[in-house]
C-alpha positions in Angstrom: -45.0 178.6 66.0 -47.2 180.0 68.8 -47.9 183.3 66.6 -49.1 181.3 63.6 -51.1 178.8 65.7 -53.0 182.3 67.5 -53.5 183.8 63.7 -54.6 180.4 62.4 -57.2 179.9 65.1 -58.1 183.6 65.4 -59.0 184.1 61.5 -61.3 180.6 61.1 -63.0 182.2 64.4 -63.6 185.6 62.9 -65.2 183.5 60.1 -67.4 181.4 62.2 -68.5 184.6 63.7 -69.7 186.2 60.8 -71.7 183.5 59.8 -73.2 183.1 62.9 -74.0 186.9 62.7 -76.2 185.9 58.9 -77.8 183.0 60.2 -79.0 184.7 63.3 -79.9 187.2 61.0 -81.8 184.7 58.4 -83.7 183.4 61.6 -84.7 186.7 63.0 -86.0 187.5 59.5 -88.0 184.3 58.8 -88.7 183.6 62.3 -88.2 180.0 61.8 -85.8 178.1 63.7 -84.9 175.5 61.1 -82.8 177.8 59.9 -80.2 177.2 62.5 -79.4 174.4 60.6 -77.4 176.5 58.4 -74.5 176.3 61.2 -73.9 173.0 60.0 -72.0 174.6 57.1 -69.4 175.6 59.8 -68.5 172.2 60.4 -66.2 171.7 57.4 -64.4 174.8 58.8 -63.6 173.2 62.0 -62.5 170.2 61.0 -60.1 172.2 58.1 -58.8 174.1 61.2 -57.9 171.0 63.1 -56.4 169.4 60.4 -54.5 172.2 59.2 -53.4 172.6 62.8 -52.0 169.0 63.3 -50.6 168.4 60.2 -49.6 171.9 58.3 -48.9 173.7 61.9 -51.8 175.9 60.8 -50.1 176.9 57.6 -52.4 177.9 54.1 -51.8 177.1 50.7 -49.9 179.1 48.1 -52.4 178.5 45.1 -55.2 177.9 47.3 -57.0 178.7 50.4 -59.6 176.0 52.0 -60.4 178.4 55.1 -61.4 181.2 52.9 -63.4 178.4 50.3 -65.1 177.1 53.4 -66.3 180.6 54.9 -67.6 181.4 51.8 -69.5 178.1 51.5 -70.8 178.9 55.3 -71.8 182.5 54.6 -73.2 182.9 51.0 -76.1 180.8 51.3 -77.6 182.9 54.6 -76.9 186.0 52.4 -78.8 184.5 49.6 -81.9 183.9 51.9 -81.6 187.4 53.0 -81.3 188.7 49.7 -84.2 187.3 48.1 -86.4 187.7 51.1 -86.1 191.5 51.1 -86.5 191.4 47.3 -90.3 189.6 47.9 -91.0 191.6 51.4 -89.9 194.7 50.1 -93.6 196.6 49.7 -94.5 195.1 53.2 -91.3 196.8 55.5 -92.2 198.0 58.5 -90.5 201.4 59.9 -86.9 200.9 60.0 -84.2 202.7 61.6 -81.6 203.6 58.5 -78.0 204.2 58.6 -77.6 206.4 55.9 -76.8 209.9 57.6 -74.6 210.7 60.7 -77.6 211.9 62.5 -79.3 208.3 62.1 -75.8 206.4 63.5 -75.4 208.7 66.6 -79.1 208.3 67.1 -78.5 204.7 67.1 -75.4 204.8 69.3 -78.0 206.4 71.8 -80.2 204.0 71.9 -77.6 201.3 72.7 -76.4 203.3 75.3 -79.7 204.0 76.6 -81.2 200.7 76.3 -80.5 198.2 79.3 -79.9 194.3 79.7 -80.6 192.0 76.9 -82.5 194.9 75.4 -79.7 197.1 74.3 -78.2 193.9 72.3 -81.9 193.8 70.6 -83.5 196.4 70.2 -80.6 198.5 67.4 -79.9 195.0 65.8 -83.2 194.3 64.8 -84.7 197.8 63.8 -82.2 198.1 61.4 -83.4 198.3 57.8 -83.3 194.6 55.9 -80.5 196.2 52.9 -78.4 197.7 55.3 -78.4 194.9 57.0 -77.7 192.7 54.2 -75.3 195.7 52.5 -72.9 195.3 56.3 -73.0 191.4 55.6 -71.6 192.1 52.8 -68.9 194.4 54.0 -67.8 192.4 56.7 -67.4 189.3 54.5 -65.3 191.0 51.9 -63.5 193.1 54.9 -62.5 189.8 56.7 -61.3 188.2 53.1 -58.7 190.5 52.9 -57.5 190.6 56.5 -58.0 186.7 56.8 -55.7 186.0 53.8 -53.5 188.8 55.6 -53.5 186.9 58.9 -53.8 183.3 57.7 -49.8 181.8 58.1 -48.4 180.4 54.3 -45.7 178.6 55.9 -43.3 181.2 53.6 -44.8 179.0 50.4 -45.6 183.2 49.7 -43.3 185.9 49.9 -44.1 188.5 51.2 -44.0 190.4 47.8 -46.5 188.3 46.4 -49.0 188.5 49.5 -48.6 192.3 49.4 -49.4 192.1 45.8 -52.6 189.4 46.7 -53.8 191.6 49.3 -53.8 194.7 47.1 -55.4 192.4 44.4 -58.0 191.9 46.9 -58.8 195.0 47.8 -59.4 196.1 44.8 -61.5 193.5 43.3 -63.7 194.1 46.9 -64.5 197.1 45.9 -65.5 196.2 42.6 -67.6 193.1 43.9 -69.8 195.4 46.4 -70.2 197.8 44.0 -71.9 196.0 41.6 -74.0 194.1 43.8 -75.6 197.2 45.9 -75.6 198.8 42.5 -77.0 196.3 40.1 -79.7 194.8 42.4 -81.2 198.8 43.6 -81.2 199.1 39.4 -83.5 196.3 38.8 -85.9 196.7 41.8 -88.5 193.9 41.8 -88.8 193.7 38.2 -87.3 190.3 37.4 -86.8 187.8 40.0 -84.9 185.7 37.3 -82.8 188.8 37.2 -82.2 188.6 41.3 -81.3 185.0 40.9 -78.3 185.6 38.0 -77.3 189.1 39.6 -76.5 186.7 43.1 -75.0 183.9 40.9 -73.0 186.3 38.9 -71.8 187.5 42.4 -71.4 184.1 43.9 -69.4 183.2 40.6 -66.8 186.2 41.4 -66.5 185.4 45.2 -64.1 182.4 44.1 -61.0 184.7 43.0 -60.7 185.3 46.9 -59.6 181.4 47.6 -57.5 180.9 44.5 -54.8 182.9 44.4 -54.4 183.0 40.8 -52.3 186.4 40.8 -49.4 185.0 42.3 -49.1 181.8 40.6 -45.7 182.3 39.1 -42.0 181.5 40.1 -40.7 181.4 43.3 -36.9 182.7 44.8 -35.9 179.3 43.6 -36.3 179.8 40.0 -34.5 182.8 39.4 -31.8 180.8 38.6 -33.4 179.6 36.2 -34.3 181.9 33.1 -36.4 179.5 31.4 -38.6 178.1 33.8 -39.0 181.5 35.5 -39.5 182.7 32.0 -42.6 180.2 31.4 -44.0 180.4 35.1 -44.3 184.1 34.5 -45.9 184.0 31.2 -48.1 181.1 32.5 -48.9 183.4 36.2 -50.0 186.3 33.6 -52.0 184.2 31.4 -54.3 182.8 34.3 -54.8 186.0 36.0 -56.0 187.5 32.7 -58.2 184.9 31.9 -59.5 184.8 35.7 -60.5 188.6 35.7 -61.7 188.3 32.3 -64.2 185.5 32.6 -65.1 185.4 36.9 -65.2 189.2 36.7 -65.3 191.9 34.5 -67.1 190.0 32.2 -70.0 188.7 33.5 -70.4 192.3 35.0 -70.4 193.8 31.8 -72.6 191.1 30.4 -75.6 191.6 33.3 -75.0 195.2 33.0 -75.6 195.2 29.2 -78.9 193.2 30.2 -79.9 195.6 32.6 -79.2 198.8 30.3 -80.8 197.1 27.3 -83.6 194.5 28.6 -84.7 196.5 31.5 -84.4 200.0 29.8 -82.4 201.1 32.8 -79.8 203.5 32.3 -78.4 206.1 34.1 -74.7 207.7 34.5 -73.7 205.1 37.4 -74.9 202.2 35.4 -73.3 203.7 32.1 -69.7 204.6 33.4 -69.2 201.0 35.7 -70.4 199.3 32.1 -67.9 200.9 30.0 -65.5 200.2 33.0 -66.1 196.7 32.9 -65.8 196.6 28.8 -62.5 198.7 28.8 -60.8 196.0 31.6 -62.4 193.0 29.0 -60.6 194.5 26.3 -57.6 194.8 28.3 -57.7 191.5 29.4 -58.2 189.7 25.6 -55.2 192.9 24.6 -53.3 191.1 27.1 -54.0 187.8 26.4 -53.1 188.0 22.8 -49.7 189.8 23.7 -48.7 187.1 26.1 -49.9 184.4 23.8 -47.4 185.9 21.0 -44.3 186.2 23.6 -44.5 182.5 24.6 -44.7 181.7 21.0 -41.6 183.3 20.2 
């Protein structure tokens, strides 16, 4: 009881940390402090947390997760304003340290250790470049998906079987997810601010697989049993998770990749193997689909 109420508490924290760390950001950027408003997006968090805590004991959902719906809902839009600021402020950046050697990071390590005060909080946070800023944002908010679904308690409504089999789920569709933002959005440059605005949508759009746990929707120990209804809750588990990585995922990648490649005349080996990647999975999928759809039929 104690152990889940420390894990319940601890992961809405982590979340309300991170998006205090994008607001600061989005306020540091803009230099406006209206946008501390934004931490009014936390609020729905908090109050999930204490009524999770008084009436589930700090237990999650099997088929859903309102924490991990709520963090999103509290981080995305700072990451939004971040996004589309660089895009417009790109040609205007000042000199910015960049963490894209080992060299760089040590020499920013340094300058923490050298700086003193309030200034060695300052001074490596805010000479960062704006997209590696914006590219850790998005690390630490897929990083702290997984190991918030890992830490959040499911009050055994999971097995552990099927949260092993979420988490890799997770993992691997992370991966995927920051690919094809960092990717897509260096492909188009500043060509098409339409474009930004359906790349982040498209992204946005596949962040909801993280609280609906559409991979494990299927029978429980208490249906083996039963052949029948384990029979149909399996076919009906497969049936969603195909459809959810065919039409949150892979293919509206494939589909803003296809735009890039053909409207923007961008193409290059990256671009080309991710696109057929995406295409081979939507085949898959619809393969998959079909095959299911023919084995509940008969």
């Amino acid at each position: 009881m104690f152990l889940r109420f420390v894990c319940a508490v601890a992961t809405r924290s982590l979340f309300i940390l991170a998006s205090l760390a994008a607001v600061w950001r989005v306020v540091w950027v803009k230099q406006d402090g209206l946008y501390w408003l934004l931490t009014g997006l936390y609020l729905p968090l908090v109050a999930e947390m204490i009524l999770t805590l008084r009436r589930r004991r700090g237990n999650d959902y099997k088929w859903f997760s309102p924490a991990i719906f709520l963090f999103l809902i509290s981080i995305i839009p700072s990451i939004w304003i971040l996004e589309l600021h660089h895009r417009g402020h790109q040609s205007v950046d000042s000199r910015c340290d960049k963490l894209d050697s080992t060299e760089n990071i040590r020499a920013l390590f340094r300058l923490w250790n050298n700086s003193s005060g309030s200034e060695g909080f300052k001074v490596p946070l805010t000479t960062l470049c704006a997209d590696d800023w914006i590219l850790a944002l998005h690390q630490i908010l897929l990083i702290l998906l997984v190991l918030g679904k890992w830490l959040l308690p499911a009050a055994g409504e999971l097995t552990r079987n099927q949260l092993s089999q979420l988490l890799l789920v997770f993992v691997g569709t992370a991966a995927d997810i920051l690919e094809f933002t960092s990717e897509t959005l260096a492909d188009i440059k500043d060509s098409s601010p339409a474009m930004v605005y359906i790349i982040l949508a498209v992204w946005t759009w596949s962040m909801l697989q993280f609280p609906l746990h559409i991979s494990v929707m299927g029978s429980s120990s208490e249906d083996v049993s039963d052949a029948a209804p384990s029979l149909l809750s399996h076919l009906r588990t497969d049936i969603w998770s195909t459809t959810g990585a065919l039409f949150i995922q892979d293919g509206p990648f494939l589909a803003v990749r296809l735009i890039v490649m053909i409207y923007f005349d961008v193409v290059h080996q990256m671009l080309i193997f991710f696109a057929i990647k995406n295409f081979l999975v939507v085949i898959l999928n619809v393969y998959r689909l079909l095959v299911v759809c023919c084995e509940k039929k008969s």
